[in-house]
N, C-alpha and C positions, 0 to 999 in steps of 0.2 A: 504494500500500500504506500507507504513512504519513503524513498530510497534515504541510506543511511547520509548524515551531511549533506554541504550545499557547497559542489561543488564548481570553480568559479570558469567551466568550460562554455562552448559558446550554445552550448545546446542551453544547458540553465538558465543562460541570461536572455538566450530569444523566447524559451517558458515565459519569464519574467515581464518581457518587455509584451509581449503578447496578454499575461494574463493584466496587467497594465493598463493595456490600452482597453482591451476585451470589457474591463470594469469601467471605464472611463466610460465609453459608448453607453452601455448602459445609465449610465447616470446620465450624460446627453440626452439621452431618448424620452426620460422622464421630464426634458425641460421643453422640450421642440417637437415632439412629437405630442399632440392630442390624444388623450383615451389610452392606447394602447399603448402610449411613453410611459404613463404610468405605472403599469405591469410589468412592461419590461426593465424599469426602474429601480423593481425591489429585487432584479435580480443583480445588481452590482456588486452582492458580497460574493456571486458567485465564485469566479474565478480567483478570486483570493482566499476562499476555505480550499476550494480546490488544491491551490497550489499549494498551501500549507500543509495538507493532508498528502500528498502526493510529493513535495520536495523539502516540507520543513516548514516549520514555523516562521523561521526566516526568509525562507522563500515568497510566503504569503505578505510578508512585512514590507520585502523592497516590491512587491509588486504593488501592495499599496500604496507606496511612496511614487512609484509610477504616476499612477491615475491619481496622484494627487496633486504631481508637477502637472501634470497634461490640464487637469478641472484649473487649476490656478493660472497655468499661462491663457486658458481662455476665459477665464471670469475674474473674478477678481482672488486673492489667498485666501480670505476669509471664505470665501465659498469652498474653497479645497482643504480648508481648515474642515466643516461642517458635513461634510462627504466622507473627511477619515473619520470622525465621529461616528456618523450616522452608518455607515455601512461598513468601512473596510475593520476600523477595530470592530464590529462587531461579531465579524467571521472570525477575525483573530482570535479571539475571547473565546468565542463558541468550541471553535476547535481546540485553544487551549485546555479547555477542561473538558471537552469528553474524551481528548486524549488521557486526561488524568481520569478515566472511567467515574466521572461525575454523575450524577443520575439525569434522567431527560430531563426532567422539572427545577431540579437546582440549574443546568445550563441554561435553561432558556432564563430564569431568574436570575442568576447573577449577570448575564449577556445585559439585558434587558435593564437592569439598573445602573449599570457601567455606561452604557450607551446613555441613560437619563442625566446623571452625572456630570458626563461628561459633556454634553452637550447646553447642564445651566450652567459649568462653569463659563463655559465661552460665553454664554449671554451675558455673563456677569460681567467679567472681562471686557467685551466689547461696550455694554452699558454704561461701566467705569470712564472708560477713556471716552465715549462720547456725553460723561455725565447726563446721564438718564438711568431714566427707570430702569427696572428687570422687563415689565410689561409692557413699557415703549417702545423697545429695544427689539422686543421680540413681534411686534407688530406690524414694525415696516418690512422684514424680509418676505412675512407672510403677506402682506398686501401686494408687494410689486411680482413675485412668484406670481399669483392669483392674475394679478393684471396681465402678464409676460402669456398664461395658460389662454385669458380669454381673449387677447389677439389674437393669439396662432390658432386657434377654435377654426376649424373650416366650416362654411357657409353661413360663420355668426357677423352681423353685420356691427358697425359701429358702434351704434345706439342700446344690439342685444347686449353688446357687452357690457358697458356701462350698469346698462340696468342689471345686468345680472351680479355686476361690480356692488351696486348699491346694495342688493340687497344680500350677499355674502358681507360687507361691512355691518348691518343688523346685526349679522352672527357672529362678528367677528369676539367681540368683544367677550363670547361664552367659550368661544373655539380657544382664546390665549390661556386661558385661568387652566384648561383641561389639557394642555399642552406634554403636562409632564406625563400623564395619563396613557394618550396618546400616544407616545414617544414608545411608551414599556409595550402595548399594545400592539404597536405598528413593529417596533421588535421581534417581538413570538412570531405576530406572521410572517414578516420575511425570514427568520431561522426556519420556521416548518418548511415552506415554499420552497427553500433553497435546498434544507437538506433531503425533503424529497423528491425534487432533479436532480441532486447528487447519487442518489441510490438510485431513482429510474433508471437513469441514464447511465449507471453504471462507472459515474467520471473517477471514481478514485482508481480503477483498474484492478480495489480488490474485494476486501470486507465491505457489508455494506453498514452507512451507521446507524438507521432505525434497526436494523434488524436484531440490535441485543438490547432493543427496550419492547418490553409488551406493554402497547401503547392498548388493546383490548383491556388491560388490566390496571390500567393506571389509574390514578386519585389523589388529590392534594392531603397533605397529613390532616388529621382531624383539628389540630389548634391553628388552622391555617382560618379556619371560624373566624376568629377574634377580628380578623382584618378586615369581614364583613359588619360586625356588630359594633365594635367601638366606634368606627368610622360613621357607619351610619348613624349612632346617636351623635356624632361629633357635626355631622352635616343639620342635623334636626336643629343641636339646643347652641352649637360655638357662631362663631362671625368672622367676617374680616377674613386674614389670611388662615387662622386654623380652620375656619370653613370648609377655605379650597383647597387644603393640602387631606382634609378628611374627605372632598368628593374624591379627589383625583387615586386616593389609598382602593375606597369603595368602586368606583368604577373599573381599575383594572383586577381587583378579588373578583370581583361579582364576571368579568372577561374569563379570570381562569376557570370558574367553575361552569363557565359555558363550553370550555373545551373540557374539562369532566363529564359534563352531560355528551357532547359528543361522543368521549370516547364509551360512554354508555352501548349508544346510540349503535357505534360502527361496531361493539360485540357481539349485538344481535343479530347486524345485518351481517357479518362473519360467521354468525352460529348459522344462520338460516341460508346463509353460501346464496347471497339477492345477485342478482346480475352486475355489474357496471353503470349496467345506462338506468336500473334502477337505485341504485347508489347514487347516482350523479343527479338525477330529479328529488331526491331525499335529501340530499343538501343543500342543493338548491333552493329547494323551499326552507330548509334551516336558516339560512343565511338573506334572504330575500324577503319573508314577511316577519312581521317584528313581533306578533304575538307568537309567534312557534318559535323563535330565536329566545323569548323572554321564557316561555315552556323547559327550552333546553338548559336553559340557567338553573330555575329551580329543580329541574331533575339533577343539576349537578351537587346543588347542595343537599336534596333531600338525601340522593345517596351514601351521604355521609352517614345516617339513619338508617335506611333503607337497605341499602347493600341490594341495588337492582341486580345487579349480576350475578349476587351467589357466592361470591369466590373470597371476600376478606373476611368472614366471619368463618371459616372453614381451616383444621390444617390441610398443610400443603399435601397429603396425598389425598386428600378429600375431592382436591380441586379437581373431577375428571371431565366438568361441564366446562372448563375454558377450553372454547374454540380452534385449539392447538392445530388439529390439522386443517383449519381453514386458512388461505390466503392471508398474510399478512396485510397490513394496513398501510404500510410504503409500496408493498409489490402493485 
């Protein structure tokens, strides 16, 4: 899977400059392309877990540093500042500790908080030297992004943008406060995403890395509670900024135990071996009506109680209802 060292021949360094630039486009694509820039946007960690996983840690690191001179010579540093943040250390991070056989849910949680981190330090930072706010700071990059989107928008005329400018400014003001949220959020997804292209696709050339989590079996520890309870009385009865550091806690708890409910969800349709294209209309509508998404939630937490599936309140030779010889959940 890894070759041993990084060594400094010219095969390594065209990997490097390739996995480089390969992340770099990616991030491009999410600025200039409409709609499907987006998508192809969160995969800019790819080719840097790749290569980390495949030539080293080190190897992931200069190829970050690639795509990070490239985003900087064409924007400004501060944007290629905000790129190694949001993506390239993220892959690094990630790969760092499931090499150190982390468990899935601690990865995606420490990944996910490092990436928060470190992306208000830079607000801070930038906010400093331009004396302002935290929430000033971080408003204009999100406004002229947004503007930048609804230009290149094909068939939107002047006027739709605008208007559609004014009234994302409405929101805006709810969307900064939730930013940290967000940030942990939009994390998870692009690590799931990525690392299951990494296994589809088969890019490491060996092991795959879902394949030694049973993601069928998985659940947040039971005191992972408290993060939904305290927070939500904190959102009830506090103000001011403990307000929105208690939604921002509760919005991404009440996020994980939507992907608890999922993985509820894809045990049975692994017990019951559903097709693909039935699969694929079943989350579909997970993710697309907001009453069935808010369902999946509570089935994450009731499980905690509940034990939908049978298999934590059981010992382990008990367990002969997991799924075992059904397809995997990366395959």
């Amino acid at each position: 899977m890894k070759e041993p060292g990084l060594t400094p021949d010219g095969r390594t360094l065209g990997w490097i400059v390739a996995g480089g630039l390969a992340s770099a486009l990616f991030f491009f694509s999410s600025i200039f392309i409409p709609l499907a820039g987006s998508f192809l946007g969160i995969l800019a960690p790819l080719p840097i877990a790749v290569l980390s996983l495949r030539r080293g840690w080190m190897g992931g690191a200069l190829a970050s540093l690639v795509a990070a001179l490239l985003i900087g010579l064409a924007f400004k540093p501060i944007v290629a500042l905000y790129f190694f943040v949001q993506f390239a250390f993220l892959g690094l991070i990630a790969v760092y500790l499931l090499e150190r056989d982390a468990s899935f849910g601690l990865t995606l949680l420490i990944s996910a908080l490092a990436v928060a981190a470190g992306f208000s330090l830079l607000i801070a930072l930038q906010a400093s030297s331009l004396h302002q706010g935290f929430f000033e700071t971080l408003k204009k990059p999100v406004q002229e992004n947004v503007r930048m989107v609804l230009e290149n928008y094909p068939g939107m005329s002047r006027a739709e943008a605008k208007e559609m400018e004014a009234m994302f400014q409405k929101m805006l003001s709810l969307v900064i406060v939730l930013v940290p949220a967000l940030i942990v959020i939009g994390s998870w997804l692009i690590l799931m995403v990525n690392f299951y292209l990494i296994d589809r696709l088969n890019l490491t050339g060996g092991g795959k890395i879902l394949a030694r989590f049973d993601l069928n079996a998985w659940r947040l520890p039971d005191h992972f509670i408290w993060l939904v309870i305290l927070p939500g009385f904190g959102v009830y009865f506090l103000h001011a900024t403990p307000r929105i550091v208690s939604l921002n806690i509760l919005i991404a708890a009440l996020t994980a135990y939507f992907f608890q409910g999922l993985c509820v969800i894809n045990y049975y349709l692994a017990k019951k071996r559903m097709p693909p294209l039935v699969k694929a209309v079943i989350y579909f509508t997970l993710f697309v009506i907001q009453i069935v998404a808010v369902m999946v939630v509570l089935m994450g937490l009731l499980d905690m109680w509940m034990d939908f599936r049978k298999i934590f309140h059981k010992r382990p030779a008990e367990r002969d209802d997991s799924p075992d010889d059904t397809q995997h959940p990366s395959e």
